[in-house]
C-alpha positions as CSV (number, residue, x, y, z in Angstrom):
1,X,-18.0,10.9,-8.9
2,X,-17.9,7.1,-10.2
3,X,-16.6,4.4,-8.7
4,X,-13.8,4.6,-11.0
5,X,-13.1,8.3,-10.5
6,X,-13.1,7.5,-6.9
7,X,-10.5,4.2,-7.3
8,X,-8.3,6.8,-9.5
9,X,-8.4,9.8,-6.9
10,X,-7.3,7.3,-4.1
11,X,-4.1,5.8,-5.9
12,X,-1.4,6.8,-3.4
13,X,2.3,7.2,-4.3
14,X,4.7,7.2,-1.8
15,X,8.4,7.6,-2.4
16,X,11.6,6.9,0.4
17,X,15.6,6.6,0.0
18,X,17.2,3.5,1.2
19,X,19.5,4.2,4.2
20,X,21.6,2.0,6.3
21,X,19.3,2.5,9.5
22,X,16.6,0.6,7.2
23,X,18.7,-2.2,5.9
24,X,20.1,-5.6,7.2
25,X,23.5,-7.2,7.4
26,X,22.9,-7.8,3.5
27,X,22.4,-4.0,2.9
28,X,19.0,-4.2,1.7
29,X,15.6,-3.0,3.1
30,X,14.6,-5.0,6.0
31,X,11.5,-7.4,4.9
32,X,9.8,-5.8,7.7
33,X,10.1,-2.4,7.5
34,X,9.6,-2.8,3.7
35,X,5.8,-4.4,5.3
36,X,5.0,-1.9,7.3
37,X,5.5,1.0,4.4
38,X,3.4,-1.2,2.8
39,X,1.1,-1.6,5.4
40,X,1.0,2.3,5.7
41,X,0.2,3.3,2.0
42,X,-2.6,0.1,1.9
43,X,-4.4,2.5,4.7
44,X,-3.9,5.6,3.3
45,X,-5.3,4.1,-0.2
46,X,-8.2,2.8,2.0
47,X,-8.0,5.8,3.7
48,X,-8.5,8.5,0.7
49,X,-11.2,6.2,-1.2
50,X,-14.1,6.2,1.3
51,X,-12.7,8.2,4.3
52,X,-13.5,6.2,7.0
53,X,-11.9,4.3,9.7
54,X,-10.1,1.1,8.7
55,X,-7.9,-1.7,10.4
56,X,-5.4,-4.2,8.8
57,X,-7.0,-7.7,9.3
58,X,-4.7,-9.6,6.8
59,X,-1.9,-9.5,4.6
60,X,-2.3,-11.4,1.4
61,X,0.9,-13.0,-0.7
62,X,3.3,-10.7,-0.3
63,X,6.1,-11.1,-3.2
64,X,9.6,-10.5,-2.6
65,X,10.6,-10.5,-6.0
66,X,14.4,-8.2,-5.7
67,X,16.0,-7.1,-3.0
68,X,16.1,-3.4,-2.7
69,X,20.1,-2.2,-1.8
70,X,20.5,0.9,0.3
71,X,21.5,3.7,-1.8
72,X,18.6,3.4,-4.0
73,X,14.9,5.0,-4.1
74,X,11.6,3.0,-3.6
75,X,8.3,4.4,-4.9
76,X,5.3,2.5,-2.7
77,X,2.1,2.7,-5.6
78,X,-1.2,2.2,-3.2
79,X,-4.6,1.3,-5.2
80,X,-7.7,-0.2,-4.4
81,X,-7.8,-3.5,-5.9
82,X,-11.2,-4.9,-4.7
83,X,-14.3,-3.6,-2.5
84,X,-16.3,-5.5,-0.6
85,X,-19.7,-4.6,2.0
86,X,-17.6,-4.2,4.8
87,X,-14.1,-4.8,4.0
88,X,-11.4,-3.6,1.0
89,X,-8.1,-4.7,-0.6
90,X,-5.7,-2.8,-1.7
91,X,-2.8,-3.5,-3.8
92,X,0.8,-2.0,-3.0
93,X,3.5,-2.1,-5.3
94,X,7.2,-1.2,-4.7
95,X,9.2,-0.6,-7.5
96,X,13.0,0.3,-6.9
97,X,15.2,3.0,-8.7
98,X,19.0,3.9,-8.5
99,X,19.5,6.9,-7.4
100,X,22.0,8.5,-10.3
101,X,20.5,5.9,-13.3
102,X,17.0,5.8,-15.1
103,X,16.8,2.0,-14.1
104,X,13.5,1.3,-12.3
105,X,12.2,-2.1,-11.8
106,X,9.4,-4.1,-9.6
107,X,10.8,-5.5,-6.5
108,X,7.6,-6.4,-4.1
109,X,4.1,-6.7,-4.5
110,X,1.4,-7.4,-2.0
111,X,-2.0,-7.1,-1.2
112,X,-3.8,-5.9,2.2
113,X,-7.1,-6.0,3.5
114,X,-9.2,-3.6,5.3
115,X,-12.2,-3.5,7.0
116,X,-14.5,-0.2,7.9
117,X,-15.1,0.1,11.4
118,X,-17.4,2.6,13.1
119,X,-16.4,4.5,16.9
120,X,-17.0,1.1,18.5
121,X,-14.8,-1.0,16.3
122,X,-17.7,-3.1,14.6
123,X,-17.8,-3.6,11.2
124,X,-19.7,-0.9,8.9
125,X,-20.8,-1.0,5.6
126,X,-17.7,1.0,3.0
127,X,-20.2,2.2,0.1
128,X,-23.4,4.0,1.1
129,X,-25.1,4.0,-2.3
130,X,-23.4,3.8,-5.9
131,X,-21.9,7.7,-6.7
132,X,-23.2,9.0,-9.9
């Protein structure tokens, strides 16, 4: 499998209903728990391209472009943007749907890296040789 193939097959899609017990005083998500979705498809992403263990050691620019009401469905799109010797980013987009309406639209975007650690938590090389 190619490098590409591999990106492709580790694309994660996530989907969740806004409910009050996730939203704020505003009625929309909470910032933070929309983060830590994020936070949680960015791994998986990580996860499914090289299978190996990962930790969070930054979140990068993290746009809060439309506030996502409660009533409505988010779909969390996980890819691998860029990998590195040792570490990985992944992109996560959240896009926002109503629930009875065909509207969709983009309402965050952010980007998370990883690094691959081995049992003793130090950094290991992610690609062992280019796949055919």
């Amino acid at each position: 499998m190619t490098y590409e193939e591999q990106i492709k097959k580790a694309e994660t899609h996530v989907f969740k209903a806004i409910f009050p017990n996730t939203t704020n005083h505003y009625d929309t998500l909470f910032g933070g728990t929309a983060m830590q979705w994020m936070d949680e498809v960015a791994f998986i992403t990580a996860t499914r391209f090289s299978r190996q263990r990962f930790v969070t050691v930054s979140s990068d620019k993290i746009d809060f472009k439309k506030a996502i009401p409660h009533g409505t469905i988010v779909e969390l799109i996980g890819f691998v943007h860029h990998i590195g010797r040792t570490s990985m980013q992944v992109t996560v987009e959240v896009y926002v749907e109503q629930m009875y309406e065909e509207h969709r639209e983009k309402a965050i975007e952010g980007t998370f890296t990883f690094v691959a650690i081995d049992e003793d938590k130090n950094p290991i090389t992610i690609l062992k040789s280019n796949p055919a």
